[in-house]
C-alpha positions as CSV (number, residue, x, y, z in Angstrom):
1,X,-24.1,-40.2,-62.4
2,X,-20.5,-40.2,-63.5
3,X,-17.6,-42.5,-62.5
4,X,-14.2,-42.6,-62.9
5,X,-12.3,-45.9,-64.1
6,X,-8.2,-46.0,-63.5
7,X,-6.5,-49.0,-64.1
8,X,-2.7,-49.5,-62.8
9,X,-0.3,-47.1,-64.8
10,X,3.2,-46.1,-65.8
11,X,5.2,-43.6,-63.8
12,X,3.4,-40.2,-63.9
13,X,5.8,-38.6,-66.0
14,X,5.9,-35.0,-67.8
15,X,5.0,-31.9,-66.6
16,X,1.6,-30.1,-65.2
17,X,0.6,-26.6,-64.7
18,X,-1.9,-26.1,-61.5
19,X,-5.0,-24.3,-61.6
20,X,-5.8,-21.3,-58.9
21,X,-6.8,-21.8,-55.3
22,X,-10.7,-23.0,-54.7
23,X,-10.2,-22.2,-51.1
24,X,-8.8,-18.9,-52.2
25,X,-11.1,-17.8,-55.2
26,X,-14.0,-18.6,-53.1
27,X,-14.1,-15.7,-50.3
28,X,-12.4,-13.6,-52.8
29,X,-16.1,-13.7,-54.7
30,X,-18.0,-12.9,-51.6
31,X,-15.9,-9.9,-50.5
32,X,-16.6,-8.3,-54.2
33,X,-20.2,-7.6,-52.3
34,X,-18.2,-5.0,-50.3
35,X,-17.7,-2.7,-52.9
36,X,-20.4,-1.5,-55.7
37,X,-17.9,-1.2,-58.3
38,X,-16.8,-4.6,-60.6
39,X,-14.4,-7.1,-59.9
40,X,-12.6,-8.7,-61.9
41,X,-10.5,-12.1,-60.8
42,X,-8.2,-14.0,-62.8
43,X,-6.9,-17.4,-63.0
44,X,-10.4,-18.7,-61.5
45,X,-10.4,-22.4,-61.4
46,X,-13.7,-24.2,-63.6
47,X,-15.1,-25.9,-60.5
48,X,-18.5,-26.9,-59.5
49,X,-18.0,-24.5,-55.7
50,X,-17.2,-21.6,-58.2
51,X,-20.2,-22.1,-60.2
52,X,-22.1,-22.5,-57.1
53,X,-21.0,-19.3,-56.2
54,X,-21.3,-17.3,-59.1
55,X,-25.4,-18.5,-59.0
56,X,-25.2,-17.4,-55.1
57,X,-24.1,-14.3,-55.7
58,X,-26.0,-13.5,-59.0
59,X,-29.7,-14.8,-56.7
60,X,-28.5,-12.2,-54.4
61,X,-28.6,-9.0,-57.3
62,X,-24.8,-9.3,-58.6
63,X,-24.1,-8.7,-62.2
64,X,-21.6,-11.9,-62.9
65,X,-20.0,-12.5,-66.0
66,X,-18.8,-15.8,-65.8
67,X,-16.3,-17.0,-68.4
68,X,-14.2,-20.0,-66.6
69,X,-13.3,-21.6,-69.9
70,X,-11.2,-18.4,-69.6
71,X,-10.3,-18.6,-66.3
72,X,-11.7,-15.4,-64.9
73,X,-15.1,-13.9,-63.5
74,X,-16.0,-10.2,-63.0
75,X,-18.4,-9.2,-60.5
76,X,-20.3,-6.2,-60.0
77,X,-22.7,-5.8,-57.1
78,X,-24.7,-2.6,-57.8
79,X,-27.7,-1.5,-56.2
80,X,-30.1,-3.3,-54.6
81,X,-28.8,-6.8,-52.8
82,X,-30.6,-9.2,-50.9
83,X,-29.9,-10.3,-47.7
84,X,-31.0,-14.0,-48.1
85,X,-29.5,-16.2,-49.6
86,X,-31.2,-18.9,-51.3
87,X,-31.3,-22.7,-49.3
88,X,-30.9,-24.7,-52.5
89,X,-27.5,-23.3,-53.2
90,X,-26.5,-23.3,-49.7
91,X,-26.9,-26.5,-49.3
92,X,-24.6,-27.4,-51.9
93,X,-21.5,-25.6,-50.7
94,X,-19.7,-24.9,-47.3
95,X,-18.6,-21.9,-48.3
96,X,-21.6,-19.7,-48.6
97,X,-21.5,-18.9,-45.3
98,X,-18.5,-16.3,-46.3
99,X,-20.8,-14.1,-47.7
100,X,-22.2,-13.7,-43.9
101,X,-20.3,-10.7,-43.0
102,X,-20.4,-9.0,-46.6
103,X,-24.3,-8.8,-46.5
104,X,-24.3,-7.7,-42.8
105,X,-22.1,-4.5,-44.2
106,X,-24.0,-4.1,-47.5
107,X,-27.6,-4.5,-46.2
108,X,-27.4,-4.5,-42.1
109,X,-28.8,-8.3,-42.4
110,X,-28.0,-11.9,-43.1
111,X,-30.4,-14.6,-43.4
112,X,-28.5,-17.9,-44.5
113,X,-29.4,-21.5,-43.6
114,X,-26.6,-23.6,-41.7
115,X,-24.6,-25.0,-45.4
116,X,-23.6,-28.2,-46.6
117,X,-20.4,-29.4,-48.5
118,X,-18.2,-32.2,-47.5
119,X,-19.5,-34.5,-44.6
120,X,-15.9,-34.5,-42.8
121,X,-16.6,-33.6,-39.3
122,X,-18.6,-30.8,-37.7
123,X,-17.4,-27.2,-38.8
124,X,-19.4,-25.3,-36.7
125,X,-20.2,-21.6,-36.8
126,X,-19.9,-20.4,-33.6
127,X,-16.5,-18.4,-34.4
128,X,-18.0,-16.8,-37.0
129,X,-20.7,-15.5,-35.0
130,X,-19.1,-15.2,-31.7
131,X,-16.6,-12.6,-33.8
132,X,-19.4,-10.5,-35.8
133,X,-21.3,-10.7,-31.8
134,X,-18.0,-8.6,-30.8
135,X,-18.7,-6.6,-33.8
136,X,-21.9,-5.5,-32.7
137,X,-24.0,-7.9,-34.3
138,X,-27.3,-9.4,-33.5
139,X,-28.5,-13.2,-33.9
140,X,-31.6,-14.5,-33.7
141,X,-30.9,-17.5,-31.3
142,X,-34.4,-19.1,-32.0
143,X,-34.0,-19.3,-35.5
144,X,-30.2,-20.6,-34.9
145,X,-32.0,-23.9,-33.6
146,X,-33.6,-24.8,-36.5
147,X,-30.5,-24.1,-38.9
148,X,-30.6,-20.7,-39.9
149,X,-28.5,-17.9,-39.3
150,X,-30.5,-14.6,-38.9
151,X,-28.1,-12.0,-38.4
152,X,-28.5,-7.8,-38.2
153,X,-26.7,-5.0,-37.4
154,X,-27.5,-1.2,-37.5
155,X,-23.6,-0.4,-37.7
156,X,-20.5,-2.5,-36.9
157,X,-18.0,-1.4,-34.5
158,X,-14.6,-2.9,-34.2
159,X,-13.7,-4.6,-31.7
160,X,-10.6,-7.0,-30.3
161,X,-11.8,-10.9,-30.6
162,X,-10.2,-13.9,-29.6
163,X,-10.8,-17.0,-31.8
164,X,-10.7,-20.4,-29.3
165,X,-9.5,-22.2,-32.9
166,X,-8.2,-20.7,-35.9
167,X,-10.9,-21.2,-37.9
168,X,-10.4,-20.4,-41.7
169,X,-14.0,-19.4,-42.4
170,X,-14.2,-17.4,-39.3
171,X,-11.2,-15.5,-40.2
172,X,-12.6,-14.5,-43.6
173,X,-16.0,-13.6,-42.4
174,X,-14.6,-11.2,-39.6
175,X,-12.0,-9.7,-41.8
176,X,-14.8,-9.3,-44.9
177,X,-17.1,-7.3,-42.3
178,X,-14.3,-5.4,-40.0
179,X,-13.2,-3.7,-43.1
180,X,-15.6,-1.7,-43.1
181,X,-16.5,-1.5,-39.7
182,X,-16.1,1.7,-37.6
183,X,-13.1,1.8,-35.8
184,X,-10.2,-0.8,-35.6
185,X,-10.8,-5.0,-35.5
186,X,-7.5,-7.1,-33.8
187,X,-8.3,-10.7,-34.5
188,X,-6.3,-12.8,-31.9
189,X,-5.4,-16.9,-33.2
190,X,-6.6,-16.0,-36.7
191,X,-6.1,-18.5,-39.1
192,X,-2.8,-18.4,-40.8
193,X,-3.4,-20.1,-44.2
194,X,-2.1,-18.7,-47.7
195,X,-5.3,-18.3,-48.6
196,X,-6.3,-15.8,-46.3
197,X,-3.3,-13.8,-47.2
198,X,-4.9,-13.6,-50.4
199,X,-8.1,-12.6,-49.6
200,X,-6.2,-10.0,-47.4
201,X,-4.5,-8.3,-50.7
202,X,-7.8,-8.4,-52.4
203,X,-9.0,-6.5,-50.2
204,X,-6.2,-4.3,-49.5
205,X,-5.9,-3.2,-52.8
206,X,-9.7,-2.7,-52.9
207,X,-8.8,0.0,-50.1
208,X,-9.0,-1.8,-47.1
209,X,-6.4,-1.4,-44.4
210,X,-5.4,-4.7,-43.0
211,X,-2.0,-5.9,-41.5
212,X,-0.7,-8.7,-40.0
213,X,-2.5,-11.5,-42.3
214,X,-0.4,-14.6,-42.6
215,X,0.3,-14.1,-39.0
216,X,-2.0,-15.1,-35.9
217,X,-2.7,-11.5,-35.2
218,X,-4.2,-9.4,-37.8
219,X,-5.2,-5.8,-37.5
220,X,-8.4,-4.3,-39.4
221,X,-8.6,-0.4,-39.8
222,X,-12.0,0.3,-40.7
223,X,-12.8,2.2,-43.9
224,X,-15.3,4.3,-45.3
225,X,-16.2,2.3,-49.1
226,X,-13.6,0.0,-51.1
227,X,-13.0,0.0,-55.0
228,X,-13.4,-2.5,-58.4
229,X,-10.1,-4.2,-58.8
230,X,-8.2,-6.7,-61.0
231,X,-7.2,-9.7,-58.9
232,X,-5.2,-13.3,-59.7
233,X,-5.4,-16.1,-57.4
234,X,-2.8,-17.7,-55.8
235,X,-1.8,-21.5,-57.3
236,X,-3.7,-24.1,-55.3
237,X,-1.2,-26.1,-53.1
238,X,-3.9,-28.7,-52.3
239,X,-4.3,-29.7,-55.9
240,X,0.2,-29.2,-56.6
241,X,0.1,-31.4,-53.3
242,X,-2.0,-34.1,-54.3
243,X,0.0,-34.3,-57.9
244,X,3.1,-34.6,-56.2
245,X,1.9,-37.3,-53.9
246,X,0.9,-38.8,-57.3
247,X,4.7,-38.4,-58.6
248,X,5.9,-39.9,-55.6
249,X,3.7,-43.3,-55.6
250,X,3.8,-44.4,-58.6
251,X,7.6,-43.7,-58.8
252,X,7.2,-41.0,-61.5
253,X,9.0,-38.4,-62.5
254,X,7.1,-34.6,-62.7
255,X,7.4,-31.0,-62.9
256,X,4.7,-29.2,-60.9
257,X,4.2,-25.5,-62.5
258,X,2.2,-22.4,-61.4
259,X,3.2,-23.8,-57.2
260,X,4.1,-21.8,-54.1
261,X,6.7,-24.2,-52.4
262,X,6.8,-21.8,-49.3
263,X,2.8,-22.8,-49.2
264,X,3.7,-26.5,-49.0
265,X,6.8,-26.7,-46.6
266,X,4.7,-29.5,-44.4
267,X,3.7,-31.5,-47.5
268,X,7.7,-31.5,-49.1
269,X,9.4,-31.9,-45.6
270,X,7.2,-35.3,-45.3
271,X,7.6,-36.3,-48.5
272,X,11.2,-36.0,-48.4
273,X,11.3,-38.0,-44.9
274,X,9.5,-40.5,-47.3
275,X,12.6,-40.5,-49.7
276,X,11.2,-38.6,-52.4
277,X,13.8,-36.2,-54.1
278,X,12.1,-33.0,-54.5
279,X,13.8,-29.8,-56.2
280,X,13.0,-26.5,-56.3
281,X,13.4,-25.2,-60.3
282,X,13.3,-21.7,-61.9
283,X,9.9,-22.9,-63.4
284,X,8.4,-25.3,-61.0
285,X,9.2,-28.2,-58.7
286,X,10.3,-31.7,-59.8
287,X,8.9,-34.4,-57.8
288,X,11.1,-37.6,-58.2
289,X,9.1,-40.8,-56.6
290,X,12.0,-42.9,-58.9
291,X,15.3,-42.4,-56.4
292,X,14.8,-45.7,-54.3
293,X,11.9,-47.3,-52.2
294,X,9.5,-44.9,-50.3
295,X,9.5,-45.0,-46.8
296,X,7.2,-44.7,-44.1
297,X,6.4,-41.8,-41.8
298,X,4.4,-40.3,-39.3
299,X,1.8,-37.4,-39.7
300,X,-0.2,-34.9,-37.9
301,X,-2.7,-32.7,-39.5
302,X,-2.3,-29.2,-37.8
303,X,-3.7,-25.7,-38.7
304,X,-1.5,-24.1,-41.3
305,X,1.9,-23.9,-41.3
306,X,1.1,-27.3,-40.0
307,X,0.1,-30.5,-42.5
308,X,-3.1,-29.5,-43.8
309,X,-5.7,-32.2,-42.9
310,X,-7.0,-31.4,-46.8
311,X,-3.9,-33.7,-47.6
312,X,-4.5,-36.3,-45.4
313,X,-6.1,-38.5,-47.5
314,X,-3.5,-38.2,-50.0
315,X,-0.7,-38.7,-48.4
316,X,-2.2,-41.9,-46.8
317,X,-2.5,-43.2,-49.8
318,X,1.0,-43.0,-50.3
319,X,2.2,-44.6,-46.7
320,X,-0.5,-47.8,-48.2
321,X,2.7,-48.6,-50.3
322,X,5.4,-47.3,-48.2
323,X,7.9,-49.7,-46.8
324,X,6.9,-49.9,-43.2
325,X,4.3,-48.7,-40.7
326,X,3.0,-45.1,-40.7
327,X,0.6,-43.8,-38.1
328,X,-1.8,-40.7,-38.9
329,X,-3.3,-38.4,-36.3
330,X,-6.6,-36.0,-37.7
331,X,-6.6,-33.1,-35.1
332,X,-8.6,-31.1,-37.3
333,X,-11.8,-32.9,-38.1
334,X,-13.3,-35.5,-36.5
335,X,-15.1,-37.9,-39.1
336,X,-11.9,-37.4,-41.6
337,X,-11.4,-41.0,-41.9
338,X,-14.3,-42.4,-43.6
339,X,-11.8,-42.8,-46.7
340,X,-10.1,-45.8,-44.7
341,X,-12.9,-47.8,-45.4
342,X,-12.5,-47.5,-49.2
343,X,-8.5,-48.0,-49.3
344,X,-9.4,-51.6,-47.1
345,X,-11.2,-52.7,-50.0
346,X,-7.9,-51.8,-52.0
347,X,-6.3,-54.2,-49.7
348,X,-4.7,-51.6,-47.5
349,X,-5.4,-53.3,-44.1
350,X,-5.2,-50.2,-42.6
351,X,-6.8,-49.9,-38.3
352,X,-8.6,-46.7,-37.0
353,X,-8.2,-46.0,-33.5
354,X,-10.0,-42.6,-31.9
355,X,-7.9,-40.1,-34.1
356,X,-5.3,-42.3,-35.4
357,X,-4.9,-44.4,-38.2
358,X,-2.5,-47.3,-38.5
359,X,-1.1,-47.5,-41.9
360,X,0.7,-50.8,-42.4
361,X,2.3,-49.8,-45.8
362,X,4.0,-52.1,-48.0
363,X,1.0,-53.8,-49.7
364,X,-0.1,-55.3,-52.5
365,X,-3.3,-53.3,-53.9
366,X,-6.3,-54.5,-55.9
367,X,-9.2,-52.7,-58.3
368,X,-12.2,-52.1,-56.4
369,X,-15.6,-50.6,-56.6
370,X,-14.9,-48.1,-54.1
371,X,-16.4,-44.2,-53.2
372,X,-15.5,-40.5,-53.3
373,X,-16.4,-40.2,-49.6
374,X,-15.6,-36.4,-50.0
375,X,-13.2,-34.0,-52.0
376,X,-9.8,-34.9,-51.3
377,X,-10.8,-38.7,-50.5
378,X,-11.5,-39.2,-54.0
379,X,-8.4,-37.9,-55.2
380,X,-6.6,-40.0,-53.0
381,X,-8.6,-42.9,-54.3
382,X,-8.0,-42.6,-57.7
383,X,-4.3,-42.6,-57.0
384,X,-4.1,-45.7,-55.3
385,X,-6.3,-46.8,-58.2
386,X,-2.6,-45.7,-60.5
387,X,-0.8,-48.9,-58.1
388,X,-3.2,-50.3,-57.7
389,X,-3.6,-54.4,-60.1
390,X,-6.6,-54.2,-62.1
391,X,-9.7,-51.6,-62.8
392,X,-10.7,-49.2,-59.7
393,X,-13.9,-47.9,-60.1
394,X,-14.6,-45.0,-58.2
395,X,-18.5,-43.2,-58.2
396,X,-19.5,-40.1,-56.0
397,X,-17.3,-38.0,-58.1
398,X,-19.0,-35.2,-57.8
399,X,-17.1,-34.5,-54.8
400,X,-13.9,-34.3,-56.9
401,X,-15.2,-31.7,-59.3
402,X,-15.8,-29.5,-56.5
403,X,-12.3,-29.0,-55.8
404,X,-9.8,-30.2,-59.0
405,X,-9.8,-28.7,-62.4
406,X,-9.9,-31.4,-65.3
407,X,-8.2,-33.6,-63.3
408,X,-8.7,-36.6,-65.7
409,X,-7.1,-34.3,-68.4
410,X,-4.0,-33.5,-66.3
411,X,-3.9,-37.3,-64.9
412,X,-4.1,-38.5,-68.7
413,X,-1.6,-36.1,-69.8
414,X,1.3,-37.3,-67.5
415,X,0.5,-41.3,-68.9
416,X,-2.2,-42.0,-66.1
417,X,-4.7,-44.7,-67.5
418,X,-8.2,-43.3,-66.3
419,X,-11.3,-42.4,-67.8
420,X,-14.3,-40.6,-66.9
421,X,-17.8,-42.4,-68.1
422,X,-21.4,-40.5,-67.6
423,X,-24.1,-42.9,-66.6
């Protein structure tokens, strides 16, 4: 097992360059099973989901050429693929249920056990199969209740569905198999997130006719077959996010390439209520945590264009050393607090109460032995760790490789003091 030691550090100062999207690249792969032709996607991020799902994908019959020291994986699904995908990769990754709709258009089946990932709360999949129901799709509801999703349809039909939350993964699954559906797909409060703008123009330039993504209404036009295509990812505004949090607590000074600001208006309107100075550049942004003291706020994780609850954990760990009380609502998921437990070992003090978390700010931190409760918890622990006096040792890391791209190398390069050691 590996573990992560940071000890306090300078300012972050310098510049870094983020990597693309995980939660973009990811449904991206699955949708290449639509088409028969190869895939190719650029500015792929070297992450442990992306590897999972390159294995997925290749145990279903996909030719993958994976080269992520390069940044960039083509797919080609040809022939023969099978509808089931393997447990012991499932159970590694949330994600793998997006290739739920794919197979259902590729093969007329899905068979894919109920999948694992972070343990932040309960993500169900009922929107994903109360939209592919509409669609004309049949589950087996006995096999549902032990944890597997056995799905079939003899032809999908479009339809108009009505998501009761917009789910992210639902919206991906529903666009992936209305695309080529018979007939046209409106998809009422559909997720709004970047990312599924991106996986949109994938599949729009693929040959699919979809409108409206980015909005809450999106429009499918079924088609007969879709194309090979080139494809870049968009920057990942979780991992620009959680650098400029970085900037801002340890009163640094950095310019944040390869970032979408438009993606991050919730994340640099807090900040800035925080007193960070935050500019918009030609090449980047510059996050400046050096102007004064940093001030608390108040935050409420929404659906997108509200705070993403992926930043959460981040940005609490900036209100630890705010000057001031900060309160934190989680609307999103409902066990997204078990970091709390590891920044009160810092010294952070902080209370829980239902959905709320009560942020004293303003103190003085300590090196702990502490735990990468899940993806974006561990980043946020290591940056206390950067304020923090003495050694933090953080283990579980293998959360944090799921989701940041040689984030010890970036860290290190902007004068953090942390070390990764292998056990």
């Amino acid at each position: 097992m590996a573990k992560f030691l940071v000890q306090k550090s300078a300012p972050l100062r310098g510049e870094v360059t983020i990597s693309g999207a995980k939660n973009a690249v990811l449904p991206i792969m699955a949708a290449t099973l639509l088409t028969e032709e190869k895939c190719e996607i650029k500015d792929v991020p070297a992450l442990r989901d992306v590897d999972v799902m390159c294995r997925l994908l290749e145990s279903m019959g996909a030719a993958v050429d994976k080269r992520l020291d390069e940044n960039k994986v083509s797919i080609e699904a040809r022939g023969q693929i099978s509808y089931e995908a393997p447990f012991d990769l499932v159970k590694m990754m949330r994600a793998s249920i997006l290739v739920l709709g794919a197979l259902l258009i590729r093969t007329g089946r899905a068979v894919i056990h109920l999948p694992g990932g972070c343990a932040i709360g309960k993500r169900p999949v009922e929107l994903h199969l109360k939209g592919l129901k509409a669609l004309g799709v049949k589950i087996d509801e006995e096999q549902l209740t032990r944890g597997i999703v056995d799905a079939s349809a003899e032809k999908l039909t479009g339809n108009t569905i009505y998501l009761d939350f917009p789910s992210v993964g639902a919206t991906e699954v529903i666009i992936m198999a209305a695309a080529l559906a018979e007939g046209t797909t409106v998809l009422e409060n559909a997720a709004q997130e970047p990312e599924i703008v991106d996986l949109a123009n994938f599949l729009n330039k693929m040959g699919a006719r979809i409108k409206g993504a980015g909005t809450d209404t999106i429009k499918i036009d079924g088609v007969e077959s879709l194309k090979g295509v080139c494809h870049y990812v968009i920057p990942d505004r979780i991992e620009a996010g959680t650098f400029m949090v970085g900037a801002a607590m340890t009163k640094g000074n950095v310019l944040i390439r390869n970032v979408v600001p438009d993606h991050l208006k919730a994340v640099i309107a807090k900040l800035r209520e925080c007193g960070v100075y935050i500019e918009q550049m030609e090449d980047g942004v510059l996050v400046r945590g050096d102007m004064g003291e940093i001030n608390s706020t108040d935050v409420k994780t929404l659906p997108y264009p509200g705070f993403p609850t992926d930043m959460q954990s981040p940005f609490m760990a900036l209100l630890t050393v705010a000057k001031g009380p900060s309160v934190v609502i989680e609307t999103v998921f409902e066990n997204r607090f078990m970091h709390v437990g590891e920044f009160n070992r810092m010294g952070a003090n902080i209370k829980i109460d239902g959905n709320c978390a009560i942020i004293p700010g303003h103190k003085k931190l300590s090196g702990a032995q502490v735990v990468a409760t899940d993806l974006r918890a561990g980043a946020a622990v290591v940056l206390t760790g950067l304020v923090a006096e003495g050694t933090t040792e953080v283990s579980q890391i293998y959360h944090v490789d799921r989701g940041y791209e040689k984030f010890v190398e970036k860290l290190r390069s902007l004068g953090a003091n942390i070390m990764r050691v292998e056990e």
